[in-house]
LOMITI-624166 format. One record per residue (C-alpha): residue in one letter; z, y, x. Coordinates in steps of 0.1 Angstrom, whole numbers, padded with zeros to 4 digits, always signed. Layout:
<recs>
AZYX
...
</recs>
This chain:
<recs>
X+0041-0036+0250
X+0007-0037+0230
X-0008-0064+0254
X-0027-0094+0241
X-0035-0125+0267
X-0056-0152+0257
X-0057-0180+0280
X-0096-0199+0284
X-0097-0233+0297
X-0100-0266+0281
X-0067-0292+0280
X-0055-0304+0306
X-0070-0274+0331
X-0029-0262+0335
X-0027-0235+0310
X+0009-0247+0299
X+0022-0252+0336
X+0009-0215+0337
X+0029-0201+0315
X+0056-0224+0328
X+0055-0211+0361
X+0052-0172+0353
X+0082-0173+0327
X+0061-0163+0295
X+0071-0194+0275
X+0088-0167+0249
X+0063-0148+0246
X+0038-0177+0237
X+0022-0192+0203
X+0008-0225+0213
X-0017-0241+0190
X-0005-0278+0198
X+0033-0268+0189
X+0023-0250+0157
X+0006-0284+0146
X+0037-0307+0158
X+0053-0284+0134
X+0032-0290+0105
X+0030-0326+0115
X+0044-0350+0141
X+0031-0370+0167
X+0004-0395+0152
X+0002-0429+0162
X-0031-0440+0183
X-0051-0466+0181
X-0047-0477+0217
X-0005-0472+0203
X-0002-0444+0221
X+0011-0411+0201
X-0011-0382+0200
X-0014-0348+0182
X-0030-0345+0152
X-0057-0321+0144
X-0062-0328+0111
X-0040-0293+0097
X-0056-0274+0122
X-0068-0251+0089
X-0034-0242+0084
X-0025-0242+0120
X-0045-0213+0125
X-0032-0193+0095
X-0002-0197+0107
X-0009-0185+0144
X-0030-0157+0132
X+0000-0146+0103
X+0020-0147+0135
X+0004-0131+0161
X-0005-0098+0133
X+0036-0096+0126
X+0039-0096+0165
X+0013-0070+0169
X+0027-0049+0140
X+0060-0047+0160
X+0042-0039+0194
X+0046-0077+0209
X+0035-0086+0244
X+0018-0120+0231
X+0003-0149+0251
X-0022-0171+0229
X-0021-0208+0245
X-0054-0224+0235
X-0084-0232+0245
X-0104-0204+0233
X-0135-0218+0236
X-0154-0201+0206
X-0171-0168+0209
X-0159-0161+0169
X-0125-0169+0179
X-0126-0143+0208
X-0137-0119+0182
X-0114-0123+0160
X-0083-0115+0189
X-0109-0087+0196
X-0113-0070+0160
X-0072-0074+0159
X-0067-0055+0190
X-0087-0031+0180
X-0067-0026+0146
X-0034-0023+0164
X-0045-0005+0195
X-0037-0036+0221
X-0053-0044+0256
X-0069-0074+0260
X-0071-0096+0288
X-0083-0134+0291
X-0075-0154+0319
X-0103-0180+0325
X-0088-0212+0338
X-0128-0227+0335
X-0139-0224+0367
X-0116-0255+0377
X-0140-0286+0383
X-0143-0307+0354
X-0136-0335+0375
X-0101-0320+0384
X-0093-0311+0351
X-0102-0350+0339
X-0075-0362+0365
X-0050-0336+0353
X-0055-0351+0318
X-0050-0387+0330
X-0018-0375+0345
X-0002-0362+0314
X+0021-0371+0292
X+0004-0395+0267
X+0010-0373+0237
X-0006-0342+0252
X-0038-0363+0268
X-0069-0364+0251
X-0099-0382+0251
X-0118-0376+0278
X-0150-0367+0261
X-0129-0340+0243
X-0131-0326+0279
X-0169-0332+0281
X-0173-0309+0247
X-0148-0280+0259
X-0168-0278+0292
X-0206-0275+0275
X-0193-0251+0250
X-0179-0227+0277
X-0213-0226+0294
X-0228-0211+0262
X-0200-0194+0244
X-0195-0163+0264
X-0167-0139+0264
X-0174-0109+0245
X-0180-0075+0259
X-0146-0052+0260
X-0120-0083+0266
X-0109-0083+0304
X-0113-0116+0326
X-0088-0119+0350
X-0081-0156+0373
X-0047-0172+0369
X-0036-0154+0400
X-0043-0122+0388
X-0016-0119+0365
X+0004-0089+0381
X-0026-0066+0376
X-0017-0062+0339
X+0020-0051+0340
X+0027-0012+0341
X+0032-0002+0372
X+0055+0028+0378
X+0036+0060+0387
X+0044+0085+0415
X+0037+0123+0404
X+0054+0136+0434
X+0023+0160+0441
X+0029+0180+0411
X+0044+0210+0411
X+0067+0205+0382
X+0068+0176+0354
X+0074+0189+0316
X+0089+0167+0290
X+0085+0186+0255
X+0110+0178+0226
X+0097+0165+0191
X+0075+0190+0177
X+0073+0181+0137
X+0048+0204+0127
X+0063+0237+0146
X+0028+0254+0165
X+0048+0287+0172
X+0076+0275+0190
X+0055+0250+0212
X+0036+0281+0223
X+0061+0301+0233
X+0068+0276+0256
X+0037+0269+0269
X+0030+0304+0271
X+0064+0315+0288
X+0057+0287+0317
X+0022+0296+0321
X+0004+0275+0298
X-0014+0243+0311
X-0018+0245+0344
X-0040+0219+0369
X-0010+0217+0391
X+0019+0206+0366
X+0022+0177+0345
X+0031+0171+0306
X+0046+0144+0290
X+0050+0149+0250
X+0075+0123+0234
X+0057+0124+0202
X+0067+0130+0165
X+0041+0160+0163
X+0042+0164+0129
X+0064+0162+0095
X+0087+0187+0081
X+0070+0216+0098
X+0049+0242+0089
X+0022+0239+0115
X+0011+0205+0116
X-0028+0212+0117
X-0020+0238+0146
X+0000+0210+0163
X-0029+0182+0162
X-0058+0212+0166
X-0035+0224+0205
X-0036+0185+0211
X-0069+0176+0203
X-0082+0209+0224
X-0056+0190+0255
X-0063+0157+0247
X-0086+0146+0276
X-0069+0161+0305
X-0052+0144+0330
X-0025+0160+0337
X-0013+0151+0299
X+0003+0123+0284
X+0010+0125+0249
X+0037+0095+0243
X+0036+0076+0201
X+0068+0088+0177
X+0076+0072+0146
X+0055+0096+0127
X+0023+0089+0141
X+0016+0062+0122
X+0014+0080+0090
X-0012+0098+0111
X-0029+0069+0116
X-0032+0058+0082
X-0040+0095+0071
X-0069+0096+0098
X-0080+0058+0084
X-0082+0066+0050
X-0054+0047+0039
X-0020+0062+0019
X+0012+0053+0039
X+0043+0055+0025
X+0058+0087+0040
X+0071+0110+0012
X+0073+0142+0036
X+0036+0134+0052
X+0015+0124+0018
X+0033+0153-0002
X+0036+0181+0028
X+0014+0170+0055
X-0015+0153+0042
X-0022+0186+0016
X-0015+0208+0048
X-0042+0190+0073
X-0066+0186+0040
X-0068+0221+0042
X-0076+0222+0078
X-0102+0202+0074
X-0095+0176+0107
X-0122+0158+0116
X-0104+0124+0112
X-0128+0109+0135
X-0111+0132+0163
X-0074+0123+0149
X-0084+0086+0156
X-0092+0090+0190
X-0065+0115+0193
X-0044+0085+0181
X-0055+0061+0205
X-0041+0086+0234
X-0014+0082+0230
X+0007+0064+0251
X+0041+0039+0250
X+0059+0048+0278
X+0061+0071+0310
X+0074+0053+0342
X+0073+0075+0372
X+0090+0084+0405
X+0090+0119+0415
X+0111+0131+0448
X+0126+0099+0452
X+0143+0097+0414
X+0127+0072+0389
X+0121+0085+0354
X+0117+0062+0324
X+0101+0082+0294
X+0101+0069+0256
X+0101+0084+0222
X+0136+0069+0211
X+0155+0055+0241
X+0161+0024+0257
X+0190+0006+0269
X+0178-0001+0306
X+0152-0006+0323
X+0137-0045+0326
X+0122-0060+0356
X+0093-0056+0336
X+0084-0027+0307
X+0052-0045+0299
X+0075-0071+0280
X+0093-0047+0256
X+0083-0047+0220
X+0068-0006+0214
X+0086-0006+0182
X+0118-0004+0205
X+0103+0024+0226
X+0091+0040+0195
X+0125+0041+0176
X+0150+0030+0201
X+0172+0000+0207
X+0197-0009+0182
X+0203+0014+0151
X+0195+0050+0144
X+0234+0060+0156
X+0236+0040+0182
X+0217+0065+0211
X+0251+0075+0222
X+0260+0038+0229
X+0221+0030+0248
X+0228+0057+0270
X+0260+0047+0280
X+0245+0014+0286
X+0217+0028+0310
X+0239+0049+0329
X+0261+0016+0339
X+0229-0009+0343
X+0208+0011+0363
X+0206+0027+0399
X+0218+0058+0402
X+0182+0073+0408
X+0174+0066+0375
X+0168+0094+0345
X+0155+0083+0313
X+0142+0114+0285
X+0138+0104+0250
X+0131+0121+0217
X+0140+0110+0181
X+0174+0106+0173
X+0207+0126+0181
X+0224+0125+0150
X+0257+0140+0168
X+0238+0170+0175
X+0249+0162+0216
X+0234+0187+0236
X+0201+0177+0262
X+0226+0165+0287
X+0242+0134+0271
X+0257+0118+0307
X+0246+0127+0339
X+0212+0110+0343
X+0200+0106+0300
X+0185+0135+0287
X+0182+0138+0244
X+0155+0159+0236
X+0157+0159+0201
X+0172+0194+0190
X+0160+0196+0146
X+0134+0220+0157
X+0118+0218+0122
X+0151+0230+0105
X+0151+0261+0128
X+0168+0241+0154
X+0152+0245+0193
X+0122+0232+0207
X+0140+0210+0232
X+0123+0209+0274
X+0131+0193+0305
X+0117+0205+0339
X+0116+0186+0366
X+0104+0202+0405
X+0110+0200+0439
X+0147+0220+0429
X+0160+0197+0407
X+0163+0189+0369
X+0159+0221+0345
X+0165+0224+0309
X+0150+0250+0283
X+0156+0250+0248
X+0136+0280+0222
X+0148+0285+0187
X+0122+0277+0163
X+0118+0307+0136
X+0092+0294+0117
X+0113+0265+0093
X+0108+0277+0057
X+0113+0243+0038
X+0077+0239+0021
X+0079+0243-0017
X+0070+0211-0026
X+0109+0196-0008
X+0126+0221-0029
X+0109+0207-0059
X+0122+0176-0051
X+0159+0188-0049
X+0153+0199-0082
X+0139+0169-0098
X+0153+0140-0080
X+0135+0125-0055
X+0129+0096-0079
X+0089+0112-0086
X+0082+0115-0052
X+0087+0081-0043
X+0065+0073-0073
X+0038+0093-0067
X+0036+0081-0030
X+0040+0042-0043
X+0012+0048-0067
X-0011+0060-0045
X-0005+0036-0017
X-0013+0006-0049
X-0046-0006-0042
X-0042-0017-0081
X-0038+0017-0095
X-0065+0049-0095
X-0056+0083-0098
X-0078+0107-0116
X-0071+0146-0105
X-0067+0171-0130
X-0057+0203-0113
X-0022+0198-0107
X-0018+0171-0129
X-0034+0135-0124
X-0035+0107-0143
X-0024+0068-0131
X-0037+0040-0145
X-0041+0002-0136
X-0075-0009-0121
X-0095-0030-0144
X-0088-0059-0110
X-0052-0053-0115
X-0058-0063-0155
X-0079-0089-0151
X-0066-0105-0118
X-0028-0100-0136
X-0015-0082-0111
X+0020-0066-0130
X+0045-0053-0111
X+0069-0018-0114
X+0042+0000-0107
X+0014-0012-0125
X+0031-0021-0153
X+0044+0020-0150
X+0009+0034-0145
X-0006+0034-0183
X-0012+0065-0192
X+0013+0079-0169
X+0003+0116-0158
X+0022+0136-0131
X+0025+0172-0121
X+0018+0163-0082
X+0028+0199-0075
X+0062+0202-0094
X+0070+0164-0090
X+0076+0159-0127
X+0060+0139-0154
X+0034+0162-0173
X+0028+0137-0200
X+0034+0093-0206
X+0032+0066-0231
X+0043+0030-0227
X+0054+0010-0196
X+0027-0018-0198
X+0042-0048-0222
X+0023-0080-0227
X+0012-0105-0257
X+0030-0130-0267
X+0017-0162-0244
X+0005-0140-0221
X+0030-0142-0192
X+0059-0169-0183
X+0083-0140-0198
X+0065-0134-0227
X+0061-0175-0238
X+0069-0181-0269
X+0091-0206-0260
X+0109-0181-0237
X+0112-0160-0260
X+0143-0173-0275
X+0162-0164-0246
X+0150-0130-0243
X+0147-0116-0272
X+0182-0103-0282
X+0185-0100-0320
X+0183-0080-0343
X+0146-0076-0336
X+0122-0047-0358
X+0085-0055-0363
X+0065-0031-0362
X+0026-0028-0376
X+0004-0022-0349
X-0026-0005-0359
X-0062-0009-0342
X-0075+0021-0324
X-0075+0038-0289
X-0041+0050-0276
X-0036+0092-0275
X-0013+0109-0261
X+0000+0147-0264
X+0021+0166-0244
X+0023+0204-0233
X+0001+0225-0205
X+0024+0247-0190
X-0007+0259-0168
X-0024+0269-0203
X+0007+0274-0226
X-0017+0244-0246
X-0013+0210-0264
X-0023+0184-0233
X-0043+0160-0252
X-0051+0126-0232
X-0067+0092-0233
X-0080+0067-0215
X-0062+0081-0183
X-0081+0116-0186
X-0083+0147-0202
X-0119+0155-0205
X-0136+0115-0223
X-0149+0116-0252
X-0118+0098-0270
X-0096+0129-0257
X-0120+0145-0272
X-0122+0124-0307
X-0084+0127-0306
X-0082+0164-0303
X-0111+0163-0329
X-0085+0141-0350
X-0054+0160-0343
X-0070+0195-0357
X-0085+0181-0384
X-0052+0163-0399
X-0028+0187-0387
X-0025+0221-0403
X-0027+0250-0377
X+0012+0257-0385
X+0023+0223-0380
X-0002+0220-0345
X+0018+0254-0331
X+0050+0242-0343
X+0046+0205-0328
X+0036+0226-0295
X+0066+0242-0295
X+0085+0214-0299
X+0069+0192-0272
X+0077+0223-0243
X+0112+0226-0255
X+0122+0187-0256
X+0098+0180-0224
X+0081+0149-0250
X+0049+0134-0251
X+0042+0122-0289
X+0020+0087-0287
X-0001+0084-0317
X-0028+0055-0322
X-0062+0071-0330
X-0087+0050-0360
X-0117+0069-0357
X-0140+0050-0379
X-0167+0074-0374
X-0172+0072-0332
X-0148+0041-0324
X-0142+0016-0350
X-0129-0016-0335
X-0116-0044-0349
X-0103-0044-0382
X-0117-0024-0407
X-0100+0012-0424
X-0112+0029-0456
X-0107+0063-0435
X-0095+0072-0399
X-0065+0080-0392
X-0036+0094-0372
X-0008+0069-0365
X+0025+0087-0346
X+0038+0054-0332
X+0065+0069-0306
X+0081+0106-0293
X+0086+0094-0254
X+0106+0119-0234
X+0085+0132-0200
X+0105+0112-0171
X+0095+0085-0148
X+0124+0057-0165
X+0106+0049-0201
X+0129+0067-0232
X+0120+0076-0263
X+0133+0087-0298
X+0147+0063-0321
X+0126+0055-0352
X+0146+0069-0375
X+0145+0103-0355
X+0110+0099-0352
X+0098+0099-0386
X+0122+0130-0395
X+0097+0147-0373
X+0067+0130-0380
X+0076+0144-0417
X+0083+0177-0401
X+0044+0181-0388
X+0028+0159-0411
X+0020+0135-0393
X+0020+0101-0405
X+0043+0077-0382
X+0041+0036-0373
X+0056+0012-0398
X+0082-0008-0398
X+0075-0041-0410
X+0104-0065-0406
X+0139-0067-0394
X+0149-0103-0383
X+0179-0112-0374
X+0182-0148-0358
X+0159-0167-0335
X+0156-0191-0367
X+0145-0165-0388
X+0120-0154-0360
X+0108-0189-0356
X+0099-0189-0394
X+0081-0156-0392
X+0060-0163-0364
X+0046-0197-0379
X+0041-0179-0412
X+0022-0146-0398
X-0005-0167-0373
X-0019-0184-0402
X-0057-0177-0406
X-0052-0161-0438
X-0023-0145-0434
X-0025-0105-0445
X+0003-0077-0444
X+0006-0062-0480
X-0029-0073-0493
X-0047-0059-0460
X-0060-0071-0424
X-0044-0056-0397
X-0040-0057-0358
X-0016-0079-0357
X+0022-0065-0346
X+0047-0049-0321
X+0082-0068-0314
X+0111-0047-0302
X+0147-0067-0294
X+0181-0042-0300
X+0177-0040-0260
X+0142-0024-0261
X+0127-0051-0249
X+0089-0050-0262
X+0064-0079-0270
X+0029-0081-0291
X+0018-0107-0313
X-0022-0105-0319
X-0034-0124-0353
X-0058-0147-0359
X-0084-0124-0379
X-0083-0101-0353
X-0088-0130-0325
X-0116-0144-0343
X-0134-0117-0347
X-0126-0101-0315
X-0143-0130-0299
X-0172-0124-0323
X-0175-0094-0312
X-0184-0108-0282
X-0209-0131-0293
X-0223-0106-0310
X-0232-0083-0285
X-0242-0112-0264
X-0267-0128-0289
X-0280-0097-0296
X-0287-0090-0258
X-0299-0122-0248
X-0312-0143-0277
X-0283-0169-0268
X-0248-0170-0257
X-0241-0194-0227
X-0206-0213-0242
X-0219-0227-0277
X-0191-0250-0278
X-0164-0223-0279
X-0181-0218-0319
X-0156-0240-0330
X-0157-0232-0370
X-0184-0228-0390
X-0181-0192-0399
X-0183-0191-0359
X-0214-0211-0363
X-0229-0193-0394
X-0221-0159-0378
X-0243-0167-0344
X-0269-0178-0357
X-0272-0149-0384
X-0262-0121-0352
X-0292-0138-0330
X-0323-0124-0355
X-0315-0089-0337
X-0324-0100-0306
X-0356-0087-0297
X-0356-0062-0326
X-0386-0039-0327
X-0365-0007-0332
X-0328-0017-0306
X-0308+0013-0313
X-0311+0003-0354
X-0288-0023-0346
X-0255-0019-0352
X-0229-0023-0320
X-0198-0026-0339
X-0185-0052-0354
X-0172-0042-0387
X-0207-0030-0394
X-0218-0066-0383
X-0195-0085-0403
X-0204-0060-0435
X-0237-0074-0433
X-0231-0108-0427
X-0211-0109-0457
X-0234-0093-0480
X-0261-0114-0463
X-0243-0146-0470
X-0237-0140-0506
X-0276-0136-0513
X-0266-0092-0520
X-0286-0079-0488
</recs>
């Protein structure tokens, strides 16, 4: 169970013997065994061996990764050290607070110095230490207290921590209510058809309140309105945690709960504040006698019952021992290994469909109440053992799971991914938001299925289907291990096309089925400025026949058509163009797995709506060819057809898809830079990356702007800049 137990005393004071003697060696992470694991016994110089302390930084990552994978499963844990430090005790403290454990320390330092001295003389050599080690421990406990909220306990006090069974013989009756999932009616029926909560009978809920059903805010609004009486113990399901994250903040990974549930208690508007400390109600087990018959309580089921409960993971009492179909199995097993007194009630799993009654003294109270199933009861009173089961008539699947039958389940599990990716932001449009990788997640390099997926990736959150896409993220040549050039001759599979890549912002139309419209994007939204330069661009080199006819044709093929937007007007970049323009680089069909048109198909319609598509540069067809190429194109005065350009896009005959940037777009991309600095500052702080003289010339021409009496005169963009400098240089300014 979630219980944490630091033991406080310096070496030698018997903390080992301790745990020795009270048979918790397995359920121990010992500091000194963690660093005989890094490294082994050092010699001394008085030749004895000892144990080094010189890993100790790694020691403690080590003990703290492991004691937070314990926690996560529910762990009892023992901590064997001498937690002398108030920051450590913190530390254990701000953990058990995150995982919802008790605390206890038992303080072994009220043992005389003097006896724990002799202690340490009496050890084995490789576990003694130095005697003024002892000295150090002892002055640091008498000004490092124990913070507030951690429980002090002696050595002999151990027994006070386990869970102790509970006697609830003075109530009336005891109620065990079924899974709920969401259903509000069904659970008040019940309620109300056995008086509703009365002072005098006692409630145990197995958990799994909500998911699948309609009602989950009624659920969690009747809990939080029962939440602080006694007579109610609300017991954790598996589907509580989502609620935990949801009340937190944080995105889980729950399909049903972020795409149902979370919209559902949204709505509601839960104070999350309350669902926290709702959360922190509930409870792992119920152990109880009543009339002389023990009762043993859990969400999912155990297998028997332990001399002591307080040593069972909660992930087992939260979804059972062994697998999901094995509950048939762990109540055979209870019924042989414990006294005939004994009933055990548990939720979660009955994938037979077996009816309450599975053997004479294991009760299943799981009955699909959220697929019009029953609400599933057990009453226990002075006459015996009663079960009551309602049928649920309030189970119409939300809309949102039929969607998903329709469309594969393949965009739910996206959506629910990309929004639990601290790496990627979502930007809301109605029903339809944008993903796009974090500027961390680009600059940090963080690529991965998802972030690589999430560039200009929009989804119809409500429908669960792609409302509009470009490109799956692919990468410079040289810029990841895959992408070296040198690596490149084992990826690439030949015949490769090259393809000009021009230099402007990336657009992207689809269709608006919400406005029988053209969706026009960039920049992961709908409403910048460069959606609105691109819709600016479309309209004005697109005929109004062409526009409704490409509309029609992106609704009927479900496509998004990519262009690459030149706006020399509001956006020039890079390299300069006599005139913007309108580049269809690809027709990429609306799904989740990236698909597209060929080019061949792709300029037919480009042609179709006037639209001018990408161009093919090269085909090569060997790695020696591509080799050649490569060499010849990076050359600093290298041009395509008499002009500057971008540089270009590789694509293998697999689809695989690399850039290659060019030097005059490199240099003066990193002029840019310089530029904007100079002008800024006066100065740039890396001289020494001016490595040529046009480099040279160029900063110290771009730095008389600094400072200039009239700032918005100057110009920001570099093709303006490098018009000037040119003139300027050749004496015609």
């Amino acid at each position: 169970m979630r219980i944490l137990l630091l033991l406080r005393g310096s070496a030698g004071c018997g903390k080992s013997t301790w745990i020795e003697e009270n048979n918790l060696k397995r359920y121990t992470l010992c500091a000194d065994e963690i660093r005989l694991l890094c490294q082994g016994p050092v010699m001394q110089v008085d030749g004895t061996l000892g144990i080094s302390q010189s890993n100790d930084k790694a020691v403690w990552k080590m003990l703290f990764s492991l004691l937070e994978m314990r926690m996560q499963n529910g762990e009892f844990t023992v901590i064997d050290a001498t937690n002398s430090k108030t920051a450590e005790l913190n530390r254990y403290k701000e953990m058990c607070e995150t995982y919802r454990y008790r605390m206890y320390c038992v303080d072994f330092t009220d043992i005389p110095i003097a006896e724990v001295k002799r202690r340490n003389l009496n050890r084995e050599p490789l576990k003694r230490v130095p005697e003024e080690v002892i000295d150090r421990m002892y002055s640091r406990f008498a000004t490092q207290k124990i913070p507030s909220g951690i429980k002090v306990i002696k050595p002999d006090e151990l027994d006070t921590i386990w869970l102790k069974r509970i006697d609830l013989s003075a109530y009336n009756r005891i109620h065990h209510i079924g899974d709920i999932h969401g259903c509000s009616t069904v659970l008040q029926e019940y309620l109300s058809e056995n008086g509703g909560i009365r002072e005098d009978e006692f409630y145990i809920f197995v958990g799994d309140y909500v998911d699948r059903g309609l009602e989950n805010a009624e659920v969690l609004n009747f809990l939080l309105s029962i939440r602080d009486r006694k007579n109610v113990l609300m017991l954790e399901g598996n589907h509580e945690r989502w609620l935990w994250l949801y009340a937190c903040d944080c995105v889980g990974r729950s399909r049903e709960f972020e795409l149902v549930t979370r919209p559902a208690l949204d709505a509601a508007h839960l104070d999350k504040k309350q669902l926290r400390q709702l959360y922190r109600k509930f409870g792992q087990c119920a152990y109880y006698t009543y009339n002389g018959q023990v009762f043993l309580v859990t969400h999912a089921g155990l297998s028997t019952v332990p001399e002591n409960l307080s040593l069972v993971a909660t992930e087992q009492m939260i979804k059972g021992v062994g697998n999901y179909n094995d509950f048939e199995k762990v109540a055979e097993t209870f019924y042989e290994t414990t006294p005939d007194n004994y009933i055990q009630i548990h939720g979660h799993r009955n994938t037979k469909q077996l009816p309450v009654k599975v053997n004479d003294r294991v009760y299943n109270l799981e009955g699909q109440v959220e697929f019009g199933g029953c609400l599933r009861c057990v009453q226990v009173d002075k006459d015996g053992i009663h079960l009551v089961e309602i049928r649920n008539h309030v189970f119409k699947t939300p809309e949102i799971c039929q969607e998903e039958t329709v469309t594969g389940k393949s965009i739910a599990d996206s959506l629910i991914a990309l929004r639990a990716n601290r790496y990627i932001r979502e930007k809301k449009f109605g029903n339809i938001s944008s993903f796009n990788f974090t500027s961390k997640a680009f600059y940090d390099k963080v690529w991965d299925e998802q972030t690589t997926k999430a560039r200009g990736l929009y989804l119809d959150t409500v429908k669960g289907k792609v409302a509009a896409r470009a490109y799956d993220k692919f990468f410079n040549v040289n810029e990841r291990p895959e992408t070296k050039f040198d690596m490149l001759q084992h990826k690439l599979q030949f015949p490769v096309t090259v393809y000009v890549k021009e230099n402007g912002f990336l657009g992207i139309v689809s269709y608006d089925e919400y406005k029988d419209d053209l969706f026009i994007a960039s920049k992961s939204t709908i409403d910048s400025q460069y959606a609105g330069w691109l819709r600016d661009m479309l309209y004005e080199k697109v005929s109004p026949d062409n526009l409704t006819a490409m509309k029609a044709f992106i609704r009927e093929n479900h496509v998004s058509f990519v262009f690459e937007c030149v706006d020399m007007t509001h956006d020039p970049h890079i390299i300069e163009y006599p005139q913007s323009g309108l580049y269809l680089l690809d027709i990429v069909h609306n799904q989740m797995d990236f698909a597209r048109f060929d080019y061949d198909e792709m300029r037919i319609v480009a042609d179709r709506f006037g639209l001018i598509p990408k161009e093919k540069a090269f085909e090569i067809a060997t790695w020696q060819e591509f080799y050649d190429w490569y060499y010849d194109v990076l050359k600093e005065d290298y041009e395509y057809q008499g002009r500057k350009i971008e540089g270009f896009v590789i694509e293998d005959s697999a689809g695989y898809m690399t850039k290659l940037k060019l030097a005059y777009y490199n240099f003066w991309k990193f002029l840019r830079g310089v530029a904007h600095e100079a002008i800024r500052k006066g100065h740039i702080s890396r001289t020494s990356a001016l490595a040529t003289p046009t480099a040279n010339e160029f900063y110290a021409w771009v730095r008389k702007f600094h400072g200039a009496e009239d700032p918005d005169s100057v110009p920001q963009d570099i093709c303006t800049l490098r018009s000037m400098f040119y003139r300027d240089k050749m004496g015609e300014a």
